[in-house]
C-alpha positions as CSV (number, residue, x, y, z in Angstrom):
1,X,92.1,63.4,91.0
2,X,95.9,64.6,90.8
3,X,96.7,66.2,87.9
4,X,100.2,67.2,88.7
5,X,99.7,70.8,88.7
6,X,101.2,72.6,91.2
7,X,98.9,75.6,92.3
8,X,101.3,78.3,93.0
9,X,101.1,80.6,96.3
10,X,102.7,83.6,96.8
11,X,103.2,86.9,99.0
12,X,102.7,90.5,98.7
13,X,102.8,93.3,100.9
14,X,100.1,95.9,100.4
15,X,99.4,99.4,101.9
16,X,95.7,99.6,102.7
17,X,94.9,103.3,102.8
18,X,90.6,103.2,104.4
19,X,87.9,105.0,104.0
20,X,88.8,106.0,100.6
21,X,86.1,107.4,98.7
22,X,86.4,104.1,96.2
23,X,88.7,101.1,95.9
24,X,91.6,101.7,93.8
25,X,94.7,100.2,93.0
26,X,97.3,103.3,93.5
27,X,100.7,101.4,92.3
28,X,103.3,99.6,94.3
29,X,106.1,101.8,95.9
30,X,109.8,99.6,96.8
31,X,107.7,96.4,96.3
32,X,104.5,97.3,98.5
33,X,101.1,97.7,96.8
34,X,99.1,101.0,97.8
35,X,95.7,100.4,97.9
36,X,92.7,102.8,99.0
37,X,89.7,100.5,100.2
38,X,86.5,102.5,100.4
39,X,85.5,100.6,104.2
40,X,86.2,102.0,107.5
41,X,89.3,100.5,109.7
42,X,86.0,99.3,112.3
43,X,85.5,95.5,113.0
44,X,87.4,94.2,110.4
45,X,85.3,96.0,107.7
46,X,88.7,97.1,105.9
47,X,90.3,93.7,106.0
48,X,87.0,92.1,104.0
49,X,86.5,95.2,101.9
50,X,90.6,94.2,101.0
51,X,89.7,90.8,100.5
52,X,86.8,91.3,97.9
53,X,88.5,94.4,95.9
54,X,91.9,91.7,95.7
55,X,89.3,88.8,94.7
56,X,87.8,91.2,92.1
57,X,91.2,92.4,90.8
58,X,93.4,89.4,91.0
59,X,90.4,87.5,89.3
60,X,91.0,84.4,92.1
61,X,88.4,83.5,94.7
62,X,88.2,84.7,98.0
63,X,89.3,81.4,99.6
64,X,92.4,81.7,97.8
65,X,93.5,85.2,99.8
66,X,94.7,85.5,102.7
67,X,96.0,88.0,105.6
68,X,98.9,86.4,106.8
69,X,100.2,89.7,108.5
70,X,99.0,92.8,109.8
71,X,95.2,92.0,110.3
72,X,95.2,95.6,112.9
73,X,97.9,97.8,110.7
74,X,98.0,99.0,107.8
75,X,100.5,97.3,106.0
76,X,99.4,93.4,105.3
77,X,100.9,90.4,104.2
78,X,98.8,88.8,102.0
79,X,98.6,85.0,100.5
80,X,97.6,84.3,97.0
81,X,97.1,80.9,96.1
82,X,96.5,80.4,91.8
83,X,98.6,82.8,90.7
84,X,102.5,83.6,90.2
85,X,103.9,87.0,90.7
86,X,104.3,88.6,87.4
87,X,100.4,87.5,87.4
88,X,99.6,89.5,90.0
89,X,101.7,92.5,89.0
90,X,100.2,92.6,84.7
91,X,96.7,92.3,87.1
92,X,97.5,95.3,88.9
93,X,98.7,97.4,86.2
94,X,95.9,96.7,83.9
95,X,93.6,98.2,86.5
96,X,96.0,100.9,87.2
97,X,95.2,101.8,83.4
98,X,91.8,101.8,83.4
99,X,91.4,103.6,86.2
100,X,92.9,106.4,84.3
């Protein structure tokens, strides 16, 4: 069933900073969100750790999110499918706040 809805997707670049000692949401610095993930940069235990703390934060499945870029570096391209960009940005201040 085609409802007409268009399900947005978009891009943002994040700064994945590992074995933090918990996931948190740092701020975004010219237009790249800094992120410490509490998982080792060891068989892709960062990338998935990324992946569930963006699902959790973003509110959006984890089928929805995708790393189009960087899957070995630090700084990652990632696909969100549900959600438009000033979404993503109120998402990530409002935990920015209550991490406070």
């Amino acid at each position: 069933m085609n409802t007409g809805m268009v399900i947005e997707k978009i891009k943002i670049w994040v700064q994945v900073h590992p074995n933090a000692r918990r996931n948190e949401v740092q701020g975004e610095k010219d237009g790249i969100w800094q992120l410490k993930i509490a998982a080792p940069p060891v068989r892709g235990r960062a990338n998935q750790e990324l992946i569930n703390f963006l699902s959790d934060v973003l509110q959006v499945s984890k089928s929805n999110l995708a790393i189009e870029k960087g899957l070995s570096r630090r700084r990652k391209l990632i696909d969100i499918r549900g959600l438009a960009q000033e979404q993503v940005k109120a998402r990530f201040n409002d935990i920015i706040r209550q991490q406070l």
